[in-house]
C-alpha positions, -999 to +999 in steps of 0.1 A: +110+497+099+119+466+115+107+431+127+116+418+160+138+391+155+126+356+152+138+324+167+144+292+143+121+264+146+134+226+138+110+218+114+095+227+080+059+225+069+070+223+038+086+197+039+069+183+071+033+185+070+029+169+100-006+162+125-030+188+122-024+210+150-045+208+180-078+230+188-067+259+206-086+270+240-114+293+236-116+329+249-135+343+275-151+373+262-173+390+284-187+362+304-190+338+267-167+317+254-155+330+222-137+303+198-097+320+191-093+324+156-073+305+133-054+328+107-030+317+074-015+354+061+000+350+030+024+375+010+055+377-011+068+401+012+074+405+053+102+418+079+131+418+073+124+432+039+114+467+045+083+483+027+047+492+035+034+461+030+059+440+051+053+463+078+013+462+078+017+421+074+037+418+104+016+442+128-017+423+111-002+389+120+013+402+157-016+424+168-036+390+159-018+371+177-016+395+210-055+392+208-053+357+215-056+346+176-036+316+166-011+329+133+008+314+109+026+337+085+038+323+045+061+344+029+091+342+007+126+334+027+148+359+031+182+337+023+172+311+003+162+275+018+130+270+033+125+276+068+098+283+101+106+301+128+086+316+155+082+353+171+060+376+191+030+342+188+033+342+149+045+313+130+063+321+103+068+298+070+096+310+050+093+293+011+122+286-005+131+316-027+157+332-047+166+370-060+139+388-079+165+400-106+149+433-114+152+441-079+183+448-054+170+430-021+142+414-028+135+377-032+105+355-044+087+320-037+101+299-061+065+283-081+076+246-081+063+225-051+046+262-036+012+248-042+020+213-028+033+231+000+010+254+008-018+223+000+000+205+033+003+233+053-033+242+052-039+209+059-021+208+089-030+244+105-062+240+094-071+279+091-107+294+095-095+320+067-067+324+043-058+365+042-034+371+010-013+403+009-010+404-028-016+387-064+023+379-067+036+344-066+031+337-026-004+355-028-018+336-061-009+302-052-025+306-010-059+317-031-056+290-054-046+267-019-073+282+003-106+273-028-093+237-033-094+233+003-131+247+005-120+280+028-125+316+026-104+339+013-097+379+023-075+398-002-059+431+005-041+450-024-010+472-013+001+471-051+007+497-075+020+490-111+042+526-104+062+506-074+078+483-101+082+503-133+120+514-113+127+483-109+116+462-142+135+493-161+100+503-183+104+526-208+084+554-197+063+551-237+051+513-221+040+521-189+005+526-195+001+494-212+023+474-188+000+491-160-032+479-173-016+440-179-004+443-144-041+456-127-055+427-154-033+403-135-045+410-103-080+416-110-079+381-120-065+370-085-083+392-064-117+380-077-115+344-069-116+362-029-147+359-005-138+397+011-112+425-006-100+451+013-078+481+009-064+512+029-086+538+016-116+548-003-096+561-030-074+530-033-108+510-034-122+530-062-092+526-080-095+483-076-134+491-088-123+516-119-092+489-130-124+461-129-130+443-101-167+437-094-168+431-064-172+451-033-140+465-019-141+476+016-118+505+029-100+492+063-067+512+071-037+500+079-039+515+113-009+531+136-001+528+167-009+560+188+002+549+217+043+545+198+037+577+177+024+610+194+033+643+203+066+643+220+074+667+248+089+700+236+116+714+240+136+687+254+126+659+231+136+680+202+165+682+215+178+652+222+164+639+188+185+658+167+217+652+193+206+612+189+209+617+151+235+644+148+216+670+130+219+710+135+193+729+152+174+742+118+141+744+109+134+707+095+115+690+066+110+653+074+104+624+051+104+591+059+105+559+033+113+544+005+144+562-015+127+547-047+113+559-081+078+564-073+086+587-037+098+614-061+124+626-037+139+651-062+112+674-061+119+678-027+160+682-029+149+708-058+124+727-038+152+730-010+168+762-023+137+778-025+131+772+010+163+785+018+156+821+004+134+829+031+142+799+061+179+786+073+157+749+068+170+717+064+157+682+052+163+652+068+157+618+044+151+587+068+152+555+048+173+532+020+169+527-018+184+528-046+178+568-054+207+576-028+238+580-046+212+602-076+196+623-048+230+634-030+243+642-064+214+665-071+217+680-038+255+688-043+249+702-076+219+720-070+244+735-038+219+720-011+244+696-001+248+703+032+214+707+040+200+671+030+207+646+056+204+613+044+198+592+083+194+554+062+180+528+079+164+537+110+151+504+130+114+508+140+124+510+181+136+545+171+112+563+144+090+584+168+123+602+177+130+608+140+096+626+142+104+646+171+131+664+153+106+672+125+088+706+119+068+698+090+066+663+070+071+660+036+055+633+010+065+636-026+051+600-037+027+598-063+017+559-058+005+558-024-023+537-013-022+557+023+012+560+031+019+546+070+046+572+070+021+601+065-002+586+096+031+585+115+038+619+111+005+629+119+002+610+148+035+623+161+020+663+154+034+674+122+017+690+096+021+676+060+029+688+024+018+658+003+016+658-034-020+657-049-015+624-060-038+588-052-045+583-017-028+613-002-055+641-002-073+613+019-049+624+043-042+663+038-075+683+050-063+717+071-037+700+085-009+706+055-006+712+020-011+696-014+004+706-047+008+692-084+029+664-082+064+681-099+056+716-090+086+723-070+080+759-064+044+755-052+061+726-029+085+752-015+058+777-011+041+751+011+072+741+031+084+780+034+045+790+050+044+759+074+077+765+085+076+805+088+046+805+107+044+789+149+004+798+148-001+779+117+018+751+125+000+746+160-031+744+138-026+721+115-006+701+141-037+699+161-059+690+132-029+662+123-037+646+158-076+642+158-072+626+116-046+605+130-067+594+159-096+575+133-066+549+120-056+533+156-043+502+147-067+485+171-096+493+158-085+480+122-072+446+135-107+442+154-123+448+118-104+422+107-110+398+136-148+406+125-142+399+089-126+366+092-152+354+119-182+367+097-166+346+065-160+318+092-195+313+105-206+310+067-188+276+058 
């Protein structure tokens, strides 16, 4: 997934604070004049970096904006020294930042001068609603920002305590215990917000179980249908796999994250199974730092050949990734809702997801779910979906009308309702 790229502005917020910024034009909605919104998002993480969250920030903040809404976007920078550029009607504050040691690409907001910074950029944008991404460094100061400034606050959680353990190297003994100081942590953020929101019901009863009090509403991130649908068959299969150079096989697709939590060995390991009764391949779109393990397992496991690992594929190109797909594979077991998953269905696949958080949310006659780390039941799964063109019609169909409930517009005119509702209260 990919952002469009940005052009650099001259000056820094930051640094600058600057007039306030002058009262945008209303909208003419239906005969009324409808006041455009003024939105600050605020998160630790956005395009370039590449992960769910990044990718739902920056279609939040451009689908806003291509409504008419007026966005400014806070986030860490990408390089280093503070920055604001402009792209696609967002601005974009970059914070000055450095690495995030326990993590390969990733930087963070560097805590001295973030609140004084954030304190004159409010100031001069002077947003109807502050929407946080997260309780990390970015996302904890805009809340504390947004209440000293009197304005409301919308929180959406994206976090799972299992998408760091990889990364912060936890003994597998300490997890529980780090995962309930983490969930403490943001409990404590998240319930200084006016609205919370998260992608599914599940993922909201899991923010209510861990303690927050508050009502948590279920909005989800939303796809667009109009990028990811059915593609014409045969010849769109076809020229898929020639645009990616893979063989005419049977394929399993899985697109993400080649991290800890997507538990992509179960998949490489279910592969010869698969192969006793299909000539099948699997196809791994996406970076992390599981590569180099995962083609070892493959070679030694003697699936070597039949992995392909495509890397980064930029966003322009993923519905033809899904095109080349029979049947779409999700191993992860920390999935809020999984964008990935929507894609797929979208696009007409049917899934095998692991039974695991929000997934079964998604998996309802149009795939299969098994016990997380049950490789043979997986391979069961994948060798019945892929053996079988009536069954695959009908869970493709049933993949289409799920998929058609999370269009991306309908979740950013949620939103739109959310902030103006918090709005018209101050």
């Amino acid at each position: 997934m990919n952002a469009l790229p940005l052009r650099s502005a001259p000056a820094a917020p930051e640094a600058l604070p600057g007039a306030p910024v002058e009262e945008p034009p209303a909208l003419a909605v239906a005969g009324a004049r409808v006041p455009r919104l003024r939105v600050l998002i605020a998160g630790d993480t956005y395009p370039p970096d590449v992960n769910g969250a990044a990718h739902f920030t920056h279609r939040l903040a451009t689908g806003l904006a291509a409504r008419g809404g007026q966005v400014h976007v806070v986030c860490a920078s990408p390089e280093g020294p503070a920055r604001t550029e402009t792209g696609d009607g967002v601005v974009v504050h970059r914070m000055r930042s450095a690495p995030l040691l326990v993590h390969p690409t990733m930087r963070v907001s560097l805590p001295a001068g973030l609140g004084r910074a954030l304190a004159g950029l409010i100031a001069r944008v002077r947003p109807q609603v502050v929407h946080v991404q997260g309780h990390f460094v970015v996302g904890r100061a805009a809340v504390r920002a947004a209440r000293a400034a009197g304005l409301p606050v919308v929180a959406t959680n994206h976090f799972m305590p299992d998408n760091l353990f990889q990364f912060g190297r936890v003994p597998a003994r300490l997890r529980g215990r780090a995962g309930d100081l983490a969930w403490r942590d943001l409990i404590r953020v998240f319930a200084r917000a006016d609205h919370v929101t998260t992608p599914t019901r599940i993922a909201a009863g899991l923010l209510r179980d861990k303690g927050l009090a508050c009502d948590v509403e279920a909005v989800s991130c939303g796809i667009d249908l109009e990028r990811f649908r059915p593609q014409p068959r045969p010849w769109a299969r076809e020229w898929a796999l020639r645009r990616f150079g893979l063989p005419d096989r049977p394929t399993v697709l899985f697109v993400g994250r080649l991290d800890e939590e997507k538990r992509l060995e179960d998949l490489v390991l279910a592969l010869p199974h698969v192969l006793n009764h299909v000539d099948a391949q699997a196809v791994i779109a996406g970076t992390g730092g599981r590569r180099a393990g995962l083609e070892r397992l493959a070679a030694r496991v003697g699936v070597g050949d039949r992995v392909r690992f495509l890397g980064f594929v930029p966003d322009d190109e993923l519905p033809r990734v899904y095109a080349a797909a029979d049947v779409f594979a999700m191993p992860g077991v920390a999935e809020l809702q999984s964008i990935a998953t929507l894609e797929a269905m979208a696009s007409g696949l049917p899934v095998v997801a692991a039974d695991a958080m929000a997934l079964p949310h998604l998996v309802a006659g149009n795939g299969r779910l098994y016990r997380p780390g049950d490789v043979q039941a997986m391979a069961r799964h994948l060798t019945t979906v892929l053996t079988s063109d009536g069954l695959r019609a009908e869970m493709s169909a049933v993949s289409l009308a799920m998929a058609a409930g999370h269009d991306h517009r309908r979740s950013l005119a949620r939103f739109e309702e959310i902030y103006r509702e918090l709005a018209a209260e101050q």
